[in-house]
VEXRO-814891 format. One record per residue (C-alpha): residue in one letter; x, y, z. Coordinates in steps of 0.02 Angstrom, whole numbers, plus 32768, in hexadecimal, padded with zeros to 4 digits. Example, Ala and Ser with C-alpha at 12.3 -4.5 7.8 and 13.67 -1.06 7.14 Angstrom:
2
a82677F1F8186s82AC7FCB8165
//
This chain:
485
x7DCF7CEE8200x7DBE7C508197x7E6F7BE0815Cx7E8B7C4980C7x7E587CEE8109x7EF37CC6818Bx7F677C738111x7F787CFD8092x7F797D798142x80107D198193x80637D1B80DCx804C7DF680DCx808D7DD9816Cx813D7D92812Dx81277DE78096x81197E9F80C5x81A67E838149x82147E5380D0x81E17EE3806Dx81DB7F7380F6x82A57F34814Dx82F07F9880BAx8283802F80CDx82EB808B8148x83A4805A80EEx838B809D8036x83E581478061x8477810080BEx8487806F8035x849580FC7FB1x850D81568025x857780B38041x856880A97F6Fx85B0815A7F62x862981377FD3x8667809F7F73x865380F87ECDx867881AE7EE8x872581987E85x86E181637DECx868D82057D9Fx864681967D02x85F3811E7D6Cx853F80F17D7Bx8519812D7E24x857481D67DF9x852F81FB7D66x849A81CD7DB7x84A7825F7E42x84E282D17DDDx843C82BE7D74x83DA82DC7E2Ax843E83587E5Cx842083BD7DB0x835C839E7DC7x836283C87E5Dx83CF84747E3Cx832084A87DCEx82AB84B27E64x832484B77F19x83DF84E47F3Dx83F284C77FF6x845385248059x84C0849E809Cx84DE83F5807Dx849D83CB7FDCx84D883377FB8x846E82D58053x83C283227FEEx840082DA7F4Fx841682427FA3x836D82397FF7x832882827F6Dx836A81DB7F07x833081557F86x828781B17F5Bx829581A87E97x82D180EE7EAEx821780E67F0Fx81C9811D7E73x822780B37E0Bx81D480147E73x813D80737E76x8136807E7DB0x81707FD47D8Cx80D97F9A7DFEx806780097D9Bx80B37FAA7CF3x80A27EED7D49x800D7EE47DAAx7F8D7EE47D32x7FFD7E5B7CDFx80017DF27D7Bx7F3F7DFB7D8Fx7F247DBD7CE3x7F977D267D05x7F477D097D8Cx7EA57D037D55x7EE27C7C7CCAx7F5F7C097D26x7F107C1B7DF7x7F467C997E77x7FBE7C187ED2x80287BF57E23x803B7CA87E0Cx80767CBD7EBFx80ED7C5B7EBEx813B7C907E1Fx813E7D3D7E70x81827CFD7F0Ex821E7CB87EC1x82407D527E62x82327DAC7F10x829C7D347F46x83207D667EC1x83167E167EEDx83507DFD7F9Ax83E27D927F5Cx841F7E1E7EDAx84207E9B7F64x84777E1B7FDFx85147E1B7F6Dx84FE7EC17F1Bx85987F267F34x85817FA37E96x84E980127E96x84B57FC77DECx848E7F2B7E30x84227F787ECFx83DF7FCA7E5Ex83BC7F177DF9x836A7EC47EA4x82E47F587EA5x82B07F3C7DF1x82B27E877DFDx82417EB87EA8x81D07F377E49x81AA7EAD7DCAx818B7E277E3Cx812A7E747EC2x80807E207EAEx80567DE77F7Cx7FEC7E6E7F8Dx7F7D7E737EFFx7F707DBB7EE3x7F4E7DC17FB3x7EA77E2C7F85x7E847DC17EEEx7E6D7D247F57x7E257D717FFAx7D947DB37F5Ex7D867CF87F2Cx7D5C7CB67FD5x7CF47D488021x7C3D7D727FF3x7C127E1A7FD4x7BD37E2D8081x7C707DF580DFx7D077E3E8060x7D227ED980ADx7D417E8D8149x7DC47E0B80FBx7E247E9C8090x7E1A7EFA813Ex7EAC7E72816Ax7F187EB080F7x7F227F5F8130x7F387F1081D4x7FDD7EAD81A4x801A7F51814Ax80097FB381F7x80627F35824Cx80F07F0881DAx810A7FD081BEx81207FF18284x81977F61828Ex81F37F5281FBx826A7FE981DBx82937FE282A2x82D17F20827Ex832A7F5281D9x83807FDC822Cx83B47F7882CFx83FC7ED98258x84607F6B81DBx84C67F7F827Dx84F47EC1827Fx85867E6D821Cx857A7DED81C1x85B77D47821Ax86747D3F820Bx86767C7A81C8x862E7CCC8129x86957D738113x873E7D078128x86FD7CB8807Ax874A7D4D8033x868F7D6F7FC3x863F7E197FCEx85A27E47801Ax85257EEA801Fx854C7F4E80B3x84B47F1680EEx84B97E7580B9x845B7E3F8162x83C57E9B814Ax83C57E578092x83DB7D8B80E1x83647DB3813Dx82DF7DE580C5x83197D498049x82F97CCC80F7x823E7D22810Ex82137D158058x82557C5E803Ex81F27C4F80EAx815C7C9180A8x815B7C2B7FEFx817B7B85803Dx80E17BC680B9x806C7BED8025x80A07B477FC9x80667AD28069x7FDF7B3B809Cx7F7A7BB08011x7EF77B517FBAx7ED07B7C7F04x7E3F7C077F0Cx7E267C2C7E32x7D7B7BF07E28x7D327BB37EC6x7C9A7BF87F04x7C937C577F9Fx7C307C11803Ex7BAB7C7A8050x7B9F7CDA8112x7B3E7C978193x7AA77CE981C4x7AB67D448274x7A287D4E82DDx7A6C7DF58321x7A497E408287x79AC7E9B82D6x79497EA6822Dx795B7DF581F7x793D7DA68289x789C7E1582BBx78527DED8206x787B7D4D822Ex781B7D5582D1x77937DA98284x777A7D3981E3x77CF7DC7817Cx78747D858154x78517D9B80BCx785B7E5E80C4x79027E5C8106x797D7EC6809Bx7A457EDF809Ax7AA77F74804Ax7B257F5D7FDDx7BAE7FCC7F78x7BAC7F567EDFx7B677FA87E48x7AC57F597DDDx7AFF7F347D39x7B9E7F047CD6x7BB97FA57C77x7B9680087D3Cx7C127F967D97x7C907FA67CF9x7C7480777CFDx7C8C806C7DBDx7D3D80137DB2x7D82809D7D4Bx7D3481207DC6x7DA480D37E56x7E3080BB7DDEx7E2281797DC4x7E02818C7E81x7E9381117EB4x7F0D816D7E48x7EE4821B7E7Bx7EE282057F3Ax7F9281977F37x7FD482277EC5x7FB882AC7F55x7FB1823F7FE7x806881E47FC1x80BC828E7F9Fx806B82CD8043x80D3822C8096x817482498037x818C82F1807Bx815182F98120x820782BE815Dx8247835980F2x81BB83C7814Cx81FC838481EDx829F839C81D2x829384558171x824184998200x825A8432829Fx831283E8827Ax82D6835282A3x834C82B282AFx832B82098269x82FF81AB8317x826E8254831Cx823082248273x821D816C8289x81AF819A8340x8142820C82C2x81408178822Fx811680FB82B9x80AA8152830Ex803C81658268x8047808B8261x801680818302x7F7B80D782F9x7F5480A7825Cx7F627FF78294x7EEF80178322x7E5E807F82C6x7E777FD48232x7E4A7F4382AFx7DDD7FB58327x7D84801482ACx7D8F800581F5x7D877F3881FAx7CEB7F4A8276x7C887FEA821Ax7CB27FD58167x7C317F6D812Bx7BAD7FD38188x7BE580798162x7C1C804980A3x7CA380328056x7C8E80F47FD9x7C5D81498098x7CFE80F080ECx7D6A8129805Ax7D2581ED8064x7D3481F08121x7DF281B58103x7DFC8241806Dx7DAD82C58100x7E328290817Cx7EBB82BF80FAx7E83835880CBx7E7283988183x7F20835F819Bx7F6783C780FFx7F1184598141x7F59843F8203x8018841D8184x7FE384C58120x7FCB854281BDx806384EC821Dx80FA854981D3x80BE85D6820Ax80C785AE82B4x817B856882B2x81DC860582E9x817286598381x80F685C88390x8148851983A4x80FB84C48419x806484DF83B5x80BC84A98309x80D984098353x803783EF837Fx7FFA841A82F3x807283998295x8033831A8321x7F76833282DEx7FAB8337823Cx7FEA82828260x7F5F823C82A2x7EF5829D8210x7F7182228195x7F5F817E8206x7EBE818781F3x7EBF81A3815Ax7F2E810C813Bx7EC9808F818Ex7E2780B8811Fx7E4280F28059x7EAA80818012x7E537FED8065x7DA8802E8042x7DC480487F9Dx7DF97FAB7F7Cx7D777F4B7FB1x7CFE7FC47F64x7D637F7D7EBFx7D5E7EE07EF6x7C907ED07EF3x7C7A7F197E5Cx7CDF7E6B7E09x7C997DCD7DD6x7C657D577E58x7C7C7C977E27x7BC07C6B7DF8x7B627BC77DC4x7AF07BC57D3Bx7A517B977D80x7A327B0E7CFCx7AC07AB57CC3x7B1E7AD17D75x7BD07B157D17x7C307BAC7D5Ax7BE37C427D06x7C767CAB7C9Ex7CB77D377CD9x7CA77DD77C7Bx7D617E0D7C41x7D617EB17C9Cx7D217E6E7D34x7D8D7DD67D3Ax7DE07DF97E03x7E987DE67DD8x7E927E477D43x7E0D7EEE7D8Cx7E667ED37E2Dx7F197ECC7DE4x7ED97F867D80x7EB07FCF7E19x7F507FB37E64x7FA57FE97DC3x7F4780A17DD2x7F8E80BA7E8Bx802C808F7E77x804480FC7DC9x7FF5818D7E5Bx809C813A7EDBx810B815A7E4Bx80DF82117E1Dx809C826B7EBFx8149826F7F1Dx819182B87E8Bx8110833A7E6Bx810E836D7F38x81C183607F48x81D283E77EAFx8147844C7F0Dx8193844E7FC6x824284877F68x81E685117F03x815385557F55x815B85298004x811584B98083x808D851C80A5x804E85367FDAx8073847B7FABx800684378040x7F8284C78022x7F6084847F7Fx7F6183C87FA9x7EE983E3802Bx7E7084347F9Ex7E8C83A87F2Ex7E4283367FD6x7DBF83857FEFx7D92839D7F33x7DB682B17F30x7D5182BD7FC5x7CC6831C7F84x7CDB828D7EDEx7CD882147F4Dx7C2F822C7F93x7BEC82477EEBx7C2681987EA5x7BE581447F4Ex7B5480EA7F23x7AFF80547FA5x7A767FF97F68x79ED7F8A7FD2x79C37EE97F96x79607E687FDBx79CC7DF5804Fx79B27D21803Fx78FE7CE28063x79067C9A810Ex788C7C0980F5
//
């Protein structure tokens, strides 16, 4: 891993810690909100559940306790929200970047990240949580500026491996994170600054904690990320393990030597082949998100499940989705290709819908076998974690502009405008999370109206019908590798 490969991992480190404390508090923040609010009818947050709680009315009316789905059902819709604003700001960011550096842009980003966690530390009305996640959802820009660079320093031949790192950091942050935010919501804050007599979010620790990470992780980037806008990337050493280089070699036929790659020919191809896996991105986040956001509802429909039992099943998923990234994926992904990767990701989800779509049918005289059903249908989704997302991004990724020197006058070639990294990159991004934002609406609206078994019955059709896309729009192409002279 070279210094900048391992700076912009250490910063998705902090980063994606900071983001994934709050994951597990959103439904006791809005019931601490409700709690706080319940007396004022014509309030924001009231007005605001009554609006669920008539949407919701169209499609379910549980039997008991309705007001705890309204509330999950609004720390889902405030997902969206983030989801959507990311959709509106991230081709934005990559076009900024593109024009003013990737470290500039950062660190604008970071600050407003920054100012997120410090509206939620003294939010005390839900209007103003509600602020910090907008101010989040526009400033979010770690991850996709993370790509951008880890594209600028990375040949063709070695990317995959680098964007590998930051499904990695995702694993890892997403196993640890929600444990950490739940264990510091527990913890008050320090009584030297409650005697002040000023205010705090319930869980103002969690939210200090998130501020000291980020402020960690900007002064981090400002000492240690280099400017990568421009440079050219190193180009990978030859191995001599690499059986059919090194036997031409041996054999005077170096020349001969050839090297597949998932970038397309032309301009117009590679352009064409962006908005495939815009398409593709969209689609499979659209079902695949919705699958996530109601597997706790599937678990606790039909098993009862408590919260500690959901978290083992959530972190159980991380964990072996971390595992298959650094084991597998990061070692096979840029000899299997980056389309094939993607469609045996795709595969993985579909067979888990199906294991999801037989499973309530078991429940009642069968439940031993429901479970483990629900247990393969896990490892069906960590797999399927580790591979798409992170496959298809660095399928995007080599289909950009690489900094070039015209052989003549030396100069940096131009980039063409829709293949300009920050900008194609920053699309991508855009598609998936506009996918985020609608597909746990859509499933939620299905699991209330037609069932478990119908709403994951379809999804896995619409898997296997990306999957069968996928291997359409998976094209390799041998060229001849450097003359060895």
């Amino acid at each position: 891993m070279g210094k900048v490969e391992r700076v912009v991992f250490l910063s998705l480190v902090l980063d994606l810690f900071a983001f994934t404390i709050p994951l597990p508090l959103f439904p006791r923040i809005i019931a601490w909100y409700t709690k706080r609010e319940s007396s004022d009818p014509n309030g924001f947050l009231s007005r605001t559940l009554s609006l669920v709680s008539s949407t919701r009315a169209l499609v379910y009316s549980p039997t008991s306790n309705p007001q705890r789905w309204d509330v999950v059902l609004l720390g889902g819709l405030m997902g969206s929200v983030f989801s959507a604003l990311q959709w509106f700001i991230s081709p934005r960011i990559g076009a900024l970047s593109d024009k003013y550096g990737r470290k500039r842009v950062l660190l604008v980003t970071m600050i407003g990240n920054i100012l997120s966690g410090l509206v939620w530390l003294k939010s005390t009305t839900f209007a103003t949580y509600l602020l910090s996640r907008v101010i989040g959802g526009l400033s979010e820009g770690n991850v996709q500026l993370a790509i951008a660079i880890l594209s600028d320093v990375t040949t063709p031949e070695t990317r995959a491996k680098a964007l590998a790192h930051v499904g990695i950091a995702f694993a890892i942050c997403f196993i640890i994170g929600p444990p950490i935010g739940a264990y510091f919501a527990s913890r008050p804050l320090p009584s030297s600054i409650t005697a002040s007599g000023i205010e705090f979010n319930v869980y103002a620790v969690p939210a200090a904690l998130t501020v000291v990470l980020l402020t960690l992780e900007t002064i981090f980037l400002i000492v240690a990320l280099p400017e990568t806008r421009g440079k050219r990337a190193a180009p990978a050493p030859e191995k001599a393990a690499t059986n059919g280089a090194a036997n031409g070699k041996a054999n005077g036929k170096a020349k001969d030597a050839t090297h597949q790659t998932s970038r397309q020919a032309t301009v117009p191809e590679r352009i064409q082949m962006l908005k495939t896996l815009q398409h593709l991105h969209f689609l499979f986040l659209g079902v695949f998100s919705g699958v996530e956001f109601t597997l706790t509802f599937l678990s606790f429909d039909l098993f009862d499940w408590n919260n500690k039992e959901n978290g083992f099943l959530i972190g159980s998923i991380g964990i072996i989705s971390a595992l298959l990234q650094g084991g597998y994926v990061r070692r096979a992904l840029a000899k299997v290709g980056e389309g094939n990767m993607a469609r045996r990701g795709i595969s993985s989800c579909a067979a888990g819908l199906v294991f999801l779509t037989i499973l309530p049918h078991f429940v009642e005289n069968y439940r031993t076998v429901a479970i483990r059903l629900l247990q393969a249908a896990a490892v069906c989704m960590a797999m399927t974690s580790a591979t798409v997302v992170n496959s298809l991004t660095a399928y995007a990724s080599l289909q950009c502009d690489d900094v070039s020197a015209d052989p003549d006058t030396g100069k940096a070639v131009e980039e063409h405008p829709d293949l300009a990294k920050g900008k194609a990159l920053g699309k991508f991004r855009s598609s998936g999370q506009l996918g985020r934002a609608i597909g746990p609406l859509l499933a939620c609206a299905s699991y209330w109206t037609f069932g478990p078994s119908l709403t994951y019955g379809v999804s896995a059709v619409a898997m296997f019908a990306l999957s069968r896309r996928m291997k359409s729009v998976t094209k390799r192409r041998t060229i001849p590798s450097t003359k060895t002279e």
